[in-house]
Backbone as JSON, one array per atom type, in Angstrom:
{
  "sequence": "XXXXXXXXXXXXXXXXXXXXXXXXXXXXXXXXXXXXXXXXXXXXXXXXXXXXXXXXXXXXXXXXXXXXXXXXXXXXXXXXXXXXXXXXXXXXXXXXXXXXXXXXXXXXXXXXXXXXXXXXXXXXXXXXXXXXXXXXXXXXXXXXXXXXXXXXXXXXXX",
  "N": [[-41.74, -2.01, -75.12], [-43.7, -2.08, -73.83], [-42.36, -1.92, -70.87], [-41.38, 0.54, -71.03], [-43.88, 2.42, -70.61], [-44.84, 1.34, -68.06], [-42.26, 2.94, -67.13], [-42.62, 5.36, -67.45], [-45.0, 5.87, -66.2], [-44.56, 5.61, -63.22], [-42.44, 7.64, -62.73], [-44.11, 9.93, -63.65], [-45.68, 9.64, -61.47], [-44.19, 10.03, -59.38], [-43.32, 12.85, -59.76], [-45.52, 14.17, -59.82], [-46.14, 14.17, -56.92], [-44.22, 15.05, -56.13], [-45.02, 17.4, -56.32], [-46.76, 17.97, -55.05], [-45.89, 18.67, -52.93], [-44.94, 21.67, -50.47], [-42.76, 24.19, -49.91], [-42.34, 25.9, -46.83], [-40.81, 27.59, -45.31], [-37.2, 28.09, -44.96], [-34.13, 28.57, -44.17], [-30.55, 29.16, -44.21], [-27.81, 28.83, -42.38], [-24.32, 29.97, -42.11], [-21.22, 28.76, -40.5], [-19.02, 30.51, -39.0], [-15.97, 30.55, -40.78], [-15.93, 27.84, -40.57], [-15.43, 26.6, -38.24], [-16.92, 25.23, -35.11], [-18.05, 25.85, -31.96], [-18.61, 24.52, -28.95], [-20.52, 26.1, -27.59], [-21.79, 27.65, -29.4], [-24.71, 28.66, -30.84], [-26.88, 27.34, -32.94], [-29.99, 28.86, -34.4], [-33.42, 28.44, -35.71], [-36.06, 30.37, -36.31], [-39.5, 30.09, -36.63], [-42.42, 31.15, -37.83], [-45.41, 30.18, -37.42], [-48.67, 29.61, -38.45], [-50.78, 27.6, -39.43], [-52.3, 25.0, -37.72], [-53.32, 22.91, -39.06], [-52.35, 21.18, -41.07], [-50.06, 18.52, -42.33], [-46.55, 18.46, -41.71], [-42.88, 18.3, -42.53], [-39.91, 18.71, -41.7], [-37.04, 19.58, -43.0], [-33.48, 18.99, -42.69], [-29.97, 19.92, -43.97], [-26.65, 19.1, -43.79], [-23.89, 20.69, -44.26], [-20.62, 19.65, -45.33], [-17.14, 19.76, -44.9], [-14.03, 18.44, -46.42], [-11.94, 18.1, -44.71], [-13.4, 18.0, -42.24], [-13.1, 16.16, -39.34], [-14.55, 14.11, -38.52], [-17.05, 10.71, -38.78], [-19.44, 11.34, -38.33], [-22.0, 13.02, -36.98], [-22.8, 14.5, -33.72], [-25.64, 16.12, -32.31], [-27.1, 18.49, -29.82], [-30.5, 19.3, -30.06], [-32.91, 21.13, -30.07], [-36.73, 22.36, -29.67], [-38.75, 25.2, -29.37], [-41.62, 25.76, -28.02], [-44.4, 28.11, -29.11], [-45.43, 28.72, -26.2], [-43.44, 28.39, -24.66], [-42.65, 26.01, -23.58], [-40.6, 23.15, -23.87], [-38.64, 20.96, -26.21], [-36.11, 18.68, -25.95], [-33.58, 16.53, -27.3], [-30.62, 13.91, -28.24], [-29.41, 13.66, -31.44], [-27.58, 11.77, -33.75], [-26.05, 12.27, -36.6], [-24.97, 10.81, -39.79], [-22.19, 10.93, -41.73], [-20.17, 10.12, -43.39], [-19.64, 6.9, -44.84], [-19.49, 3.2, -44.11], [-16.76, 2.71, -44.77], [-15.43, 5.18, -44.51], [-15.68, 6.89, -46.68], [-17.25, 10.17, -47.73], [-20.51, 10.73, -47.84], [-23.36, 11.91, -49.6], [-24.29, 14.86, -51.42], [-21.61, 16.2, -53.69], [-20.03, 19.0, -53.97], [-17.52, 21.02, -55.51], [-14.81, 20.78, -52.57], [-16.56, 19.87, -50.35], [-19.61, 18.63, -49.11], [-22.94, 17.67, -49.16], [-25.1, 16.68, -47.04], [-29.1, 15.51, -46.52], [-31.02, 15.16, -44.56], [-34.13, 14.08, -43.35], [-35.25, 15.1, -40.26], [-37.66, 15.89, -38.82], [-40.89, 13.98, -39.31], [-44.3, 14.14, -40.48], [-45.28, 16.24, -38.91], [-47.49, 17.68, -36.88], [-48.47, 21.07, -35.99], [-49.04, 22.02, -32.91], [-49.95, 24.55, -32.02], [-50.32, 28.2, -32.86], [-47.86, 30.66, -34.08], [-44.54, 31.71, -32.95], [-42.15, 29.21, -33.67], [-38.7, 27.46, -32.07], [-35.8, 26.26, -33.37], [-33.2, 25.0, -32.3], [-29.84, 24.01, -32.46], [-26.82, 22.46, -31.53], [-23.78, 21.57, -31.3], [-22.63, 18.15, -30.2], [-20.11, 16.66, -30.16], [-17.41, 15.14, -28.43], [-15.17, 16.15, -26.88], [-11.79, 17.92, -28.13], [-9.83, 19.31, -27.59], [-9.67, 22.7, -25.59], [-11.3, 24.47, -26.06], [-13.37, 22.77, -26.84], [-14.67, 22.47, -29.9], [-15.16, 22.13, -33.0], [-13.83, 21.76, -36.46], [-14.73, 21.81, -39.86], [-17.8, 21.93, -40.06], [-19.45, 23.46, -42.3], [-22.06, 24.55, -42.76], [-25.81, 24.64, -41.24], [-29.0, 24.11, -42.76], [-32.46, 24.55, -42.37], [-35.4, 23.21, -43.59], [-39.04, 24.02, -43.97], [-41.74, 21.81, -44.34], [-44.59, 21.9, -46.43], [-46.95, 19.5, -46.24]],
  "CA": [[-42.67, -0.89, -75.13], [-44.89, -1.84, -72.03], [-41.22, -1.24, -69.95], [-41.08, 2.29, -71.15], [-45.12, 2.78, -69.85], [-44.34, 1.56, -66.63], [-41.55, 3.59, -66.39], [-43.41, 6.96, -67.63], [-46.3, 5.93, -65.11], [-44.05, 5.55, -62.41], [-41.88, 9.04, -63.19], [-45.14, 10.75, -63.48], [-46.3, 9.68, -60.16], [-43.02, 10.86, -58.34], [-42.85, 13.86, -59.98], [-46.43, 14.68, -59.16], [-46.64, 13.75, -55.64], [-43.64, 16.08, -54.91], [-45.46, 19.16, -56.64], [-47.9, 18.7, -53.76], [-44.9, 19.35, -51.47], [-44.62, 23.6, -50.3], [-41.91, 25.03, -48.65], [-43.26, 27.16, -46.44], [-39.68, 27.81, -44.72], [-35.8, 27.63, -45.44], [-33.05, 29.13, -44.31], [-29.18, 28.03, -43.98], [-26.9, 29.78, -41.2], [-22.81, 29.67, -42.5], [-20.56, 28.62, -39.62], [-18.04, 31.53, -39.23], [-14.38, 29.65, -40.84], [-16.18, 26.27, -40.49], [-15.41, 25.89, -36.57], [-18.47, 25.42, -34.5], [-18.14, 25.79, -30.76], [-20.2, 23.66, -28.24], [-21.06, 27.43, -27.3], [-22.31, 28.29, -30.84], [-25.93, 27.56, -31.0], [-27.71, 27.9, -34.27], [-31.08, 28.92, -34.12], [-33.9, 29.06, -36.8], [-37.13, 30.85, -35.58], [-40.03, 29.55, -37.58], [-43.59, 31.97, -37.4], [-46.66, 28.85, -37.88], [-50.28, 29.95, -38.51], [-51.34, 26.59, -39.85], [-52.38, 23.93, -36.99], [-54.15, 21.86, -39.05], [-51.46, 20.58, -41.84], [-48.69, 17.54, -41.63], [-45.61, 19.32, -42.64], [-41.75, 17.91, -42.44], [-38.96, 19.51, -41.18], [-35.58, 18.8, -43.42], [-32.13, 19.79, -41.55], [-29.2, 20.09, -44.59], [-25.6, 19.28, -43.17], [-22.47, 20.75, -45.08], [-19.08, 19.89, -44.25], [-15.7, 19.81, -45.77], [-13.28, 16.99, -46.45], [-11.65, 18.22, -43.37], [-14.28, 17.61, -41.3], [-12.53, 14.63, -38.96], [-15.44, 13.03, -37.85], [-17.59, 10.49, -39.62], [-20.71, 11.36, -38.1], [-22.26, 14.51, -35.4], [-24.28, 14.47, -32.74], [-26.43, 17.35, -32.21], [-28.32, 18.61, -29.59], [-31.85, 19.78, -30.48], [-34.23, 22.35, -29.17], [-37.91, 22.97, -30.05], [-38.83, 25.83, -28.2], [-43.02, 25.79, -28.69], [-44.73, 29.4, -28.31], [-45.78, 28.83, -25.23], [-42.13, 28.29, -23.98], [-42.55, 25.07, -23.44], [-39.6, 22.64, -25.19], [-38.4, 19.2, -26.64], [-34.94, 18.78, -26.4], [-32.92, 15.89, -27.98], [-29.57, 14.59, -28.45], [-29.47, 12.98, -32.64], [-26.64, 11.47, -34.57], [-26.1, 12.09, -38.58], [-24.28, 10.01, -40.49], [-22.2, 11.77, -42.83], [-19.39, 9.11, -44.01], [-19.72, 5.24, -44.79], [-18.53, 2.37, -43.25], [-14.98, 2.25, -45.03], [-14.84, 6.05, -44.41], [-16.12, 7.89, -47.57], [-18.03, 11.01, -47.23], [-21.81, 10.63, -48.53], [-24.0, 13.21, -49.47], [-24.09, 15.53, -52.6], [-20.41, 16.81, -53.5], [-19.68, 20.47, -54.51], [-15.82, 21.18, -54.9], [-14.14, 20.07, -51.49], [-17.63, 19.76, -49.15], [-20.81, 17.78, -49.25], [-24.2, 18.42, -48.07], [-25.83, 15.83, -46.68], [-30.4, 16.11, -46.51], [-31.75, 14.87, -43.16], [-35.53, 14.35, -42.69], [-35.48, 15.76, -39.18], [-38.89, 15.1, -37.88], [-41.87, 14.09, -39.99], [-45.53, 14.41, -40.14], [-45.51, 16.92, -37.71], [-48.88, 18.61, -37.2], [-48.05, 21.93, -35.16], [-49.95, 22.26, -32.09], [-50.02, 26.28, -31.3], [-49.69, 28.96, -33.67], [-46.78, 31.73, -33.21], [-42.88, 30.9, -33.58], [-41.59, 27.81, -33.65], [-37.36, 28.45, -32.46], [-35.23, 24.98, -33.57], [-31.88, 25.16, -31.99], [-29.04, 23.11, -32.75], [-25.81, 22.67, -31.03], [-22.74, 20.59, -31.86], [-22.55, 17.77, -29.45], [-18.93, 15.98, -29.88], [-16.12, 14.77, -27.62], [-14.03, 17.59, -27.12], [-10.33, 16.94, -28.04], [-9.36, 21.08, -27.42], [-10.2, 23.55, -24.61], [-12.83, 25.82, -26.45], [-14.87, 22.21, -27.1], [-14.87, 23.51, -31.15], [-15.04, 20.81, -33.91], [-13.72, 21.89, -37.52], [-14.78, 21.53, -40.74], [-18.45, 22.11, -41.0], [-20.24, 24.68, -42.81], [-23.64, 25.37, -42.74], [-26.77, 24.25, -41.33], [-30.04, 24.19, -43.45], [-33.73, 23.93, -41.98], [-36.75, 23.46, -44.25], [-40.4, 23.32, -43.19], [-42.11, 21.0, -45.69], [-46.13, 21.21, -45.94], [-47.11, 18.1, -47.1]],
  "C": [[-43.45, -0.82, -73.81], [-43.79, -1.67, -70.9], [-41.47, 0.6, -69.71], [-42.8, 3.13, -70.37], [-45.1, 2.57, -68.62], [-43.52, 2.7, -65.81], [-42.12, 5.35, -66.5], [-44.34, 7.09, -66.47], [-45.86, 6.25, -63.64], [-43.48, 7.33, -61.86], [-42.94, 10.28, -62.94], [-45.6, 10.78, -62.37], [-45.28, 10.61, -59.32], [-43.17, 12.18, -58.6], [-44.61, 14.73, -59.47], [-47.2, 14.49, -57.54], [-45.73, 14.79, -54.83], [-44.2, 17.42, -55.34], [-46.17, 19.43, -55.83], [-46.75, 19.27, -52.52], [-45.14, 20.97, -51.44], [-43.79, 23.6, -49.46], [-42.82, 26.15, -47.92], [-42.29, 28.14, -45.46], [-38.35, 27.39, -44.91], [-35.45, 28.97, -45.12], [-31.45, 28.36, -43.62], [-28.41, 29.35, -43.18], [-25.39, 29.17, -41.29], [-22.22, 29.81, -41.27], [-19.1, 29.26, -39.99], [-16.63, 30.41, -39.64], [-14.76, 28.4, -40.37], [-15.6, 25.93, -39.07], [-16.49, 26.58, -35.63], [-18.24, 24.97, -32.88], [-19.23, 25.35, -29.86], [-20.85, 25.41, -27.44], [-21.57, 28.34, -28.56], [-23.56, 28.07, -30.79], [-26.52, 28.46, -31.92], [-29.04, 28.19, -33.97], [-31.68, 29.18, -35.25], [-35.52, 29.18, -36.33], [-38.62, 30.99, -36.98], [-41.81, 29.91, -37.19], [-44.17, 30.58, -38.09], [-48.17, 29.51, -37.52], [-50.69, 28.76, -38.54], [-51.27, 24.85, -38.62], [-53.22, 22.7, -37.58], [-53.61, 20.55, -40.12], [-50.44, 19.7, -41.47], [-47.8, 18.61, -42.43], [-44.08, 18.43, -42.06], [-40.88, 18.9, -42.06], [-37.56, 18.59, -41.63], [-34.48, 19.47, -43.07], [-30.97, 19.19, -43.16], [-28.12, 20.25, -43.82], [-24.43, 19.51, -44.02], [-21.65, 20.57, -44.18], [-18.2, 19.58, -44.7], [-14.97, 18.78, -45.35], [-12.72, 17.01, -45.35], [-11.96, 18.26, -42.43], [-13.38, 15.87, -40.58], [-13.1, 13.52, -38.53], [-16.24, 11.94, -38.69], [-18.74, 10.37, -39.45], [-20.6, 12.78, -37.02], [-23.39, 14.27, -35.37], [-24.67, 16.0, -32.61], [-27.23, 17.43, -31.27], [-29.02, 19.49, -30.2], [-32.77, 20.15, -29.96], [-35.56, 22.52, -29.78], [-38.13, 23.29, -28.91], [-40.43, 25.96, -28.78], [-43.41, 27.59, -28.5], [-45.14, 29.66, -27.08], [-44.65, 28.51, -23.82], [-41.56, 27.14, -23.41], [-41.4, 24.27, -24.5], [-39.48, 21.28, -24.82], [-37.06, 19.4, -26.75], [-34.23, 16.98, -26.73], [-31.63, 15.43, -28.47], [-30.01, 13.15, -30.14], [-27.83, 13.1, -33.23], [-27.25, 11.61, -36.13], [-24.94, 11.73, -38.65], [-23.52, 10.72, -41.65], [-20.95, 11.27, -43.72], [-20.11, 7.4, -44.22], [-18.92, 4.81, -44.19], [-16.87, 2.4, -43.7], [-14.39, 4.11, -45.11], [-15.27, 7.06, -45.21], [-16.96, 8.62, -47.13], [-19.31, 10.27, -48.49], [-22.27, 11.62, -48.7], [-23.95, 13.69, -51.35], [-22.78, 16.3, -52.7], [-20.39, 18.21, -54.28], [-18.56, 20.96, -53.84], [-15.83, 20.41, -53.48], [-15.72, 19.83, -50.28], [-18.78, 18.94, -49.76], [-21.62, 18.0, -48.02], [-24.94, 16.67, -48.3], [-27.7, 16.16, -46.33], [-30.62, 14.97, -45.35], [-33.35, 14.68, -42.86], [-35.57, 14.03, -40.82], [-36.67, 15.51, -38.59], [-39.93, 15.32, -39.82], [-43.46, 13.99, -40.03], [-45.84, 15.02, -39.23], [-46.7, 17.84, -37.8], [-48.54, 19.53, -35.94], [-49.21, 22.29, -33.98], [-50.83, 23.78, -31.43], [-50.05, 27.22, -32.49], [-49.04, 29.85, -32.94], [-45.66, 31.1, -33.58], [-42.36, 30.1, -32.5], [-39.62, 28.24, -33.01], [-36.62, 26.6, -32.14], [-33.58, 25.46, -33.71], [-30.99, 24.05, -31.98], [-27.62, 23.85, -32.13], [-24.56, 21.36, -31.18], [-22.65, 19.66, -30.41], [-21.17, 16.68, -29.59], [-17.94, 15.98, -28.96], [-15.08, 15.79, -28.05], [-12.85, 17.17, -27.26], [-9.81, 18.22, -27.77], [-10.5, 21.42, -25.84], [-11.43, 23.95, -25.12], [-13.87, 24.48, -26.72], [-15.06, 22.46, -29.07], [-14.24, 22.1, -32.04], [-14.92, 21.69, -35.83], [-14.13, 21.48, -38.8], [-16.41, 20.85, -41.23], [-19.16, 23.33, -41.3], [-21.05, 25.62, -42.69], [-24.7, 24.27, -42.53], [-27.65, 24.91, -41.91], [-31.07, 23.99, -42.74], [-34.83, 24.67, -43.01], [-37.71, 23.31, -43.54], [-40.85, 23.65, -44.52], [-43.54, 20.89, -45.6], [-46.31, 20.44, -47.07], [-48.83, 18.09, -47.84]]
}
């Protein structure tokens, strides 16, 4: 009996710690026929009033069994309003060591969740513009890596 109170106490905490979470942004951009050219660049343009909140920023990676890689690099753009930027190059992980894909599966693809930067307190108000670009070893002319989907970006106020 005192198991099952722990575990209610516990349950209850999680579940009320993420109700304080807010989206306050999401959207996902589908990669035309799942091939993404190092000349593709995603962009998600993100209006911020609020300089005084921590907020998260979660990046969602789909990509199909035919994806050949078992990880992508990405570069990464924050462009601030004042035109000023952060750029970045980041690896995700999106297989295990013996090869399996990770992530959440739906039919043939899996989305992998990313916390992307966190506690970020925004310095400016005005739009935010978080650009992403496929950064792999080209094995073709066009540079163009098959088999993923769709990027996701949330902004998380905490």
């Amino acid at each position: 009996m005192r198991l099952q109170h722990i575990f209610i106490i516990c349950l209850s905490t999680l579940v009320f710690s993420q109700c304080s979470n807010k989206t306050i942004y999401s959207e996902t951009v589908e990669i035309p026929e799942s091939t993404w050219s190092k000349d593709d660049i995603i962009r998600f343009s993100i209006p911020v009033t609020d300089t005084n909140t921590l907020h998260s920023l979660i990046l969602d990676i789909s990509n199909e069994e035919t994806y050949q890689y078992s990880n992508l690099y990405l570069f990464t753009n924050i462009i601030f309003p004042d035109n000023t930027f952060y750029r970045d190059t980041i690896e995700f992980i999106l297989a295990d060591n013996q090869g399996e894909w990770i992530g959440d599966k739906s039919f043939s693809s899996y989305t992998n969740t990313f916390l992307f930067r966190q506690d970020v307190r925004f310095s400016q108000t005005g739009t935010y513009v978080f650009s992403f670009e496929q950064a792999m070893r080209c094995k073709n002319e066009s540079c163009s890596i098959t088999g993923i989907k769709s990027l996701s970006l949330s902004l998380i106020q905490k």
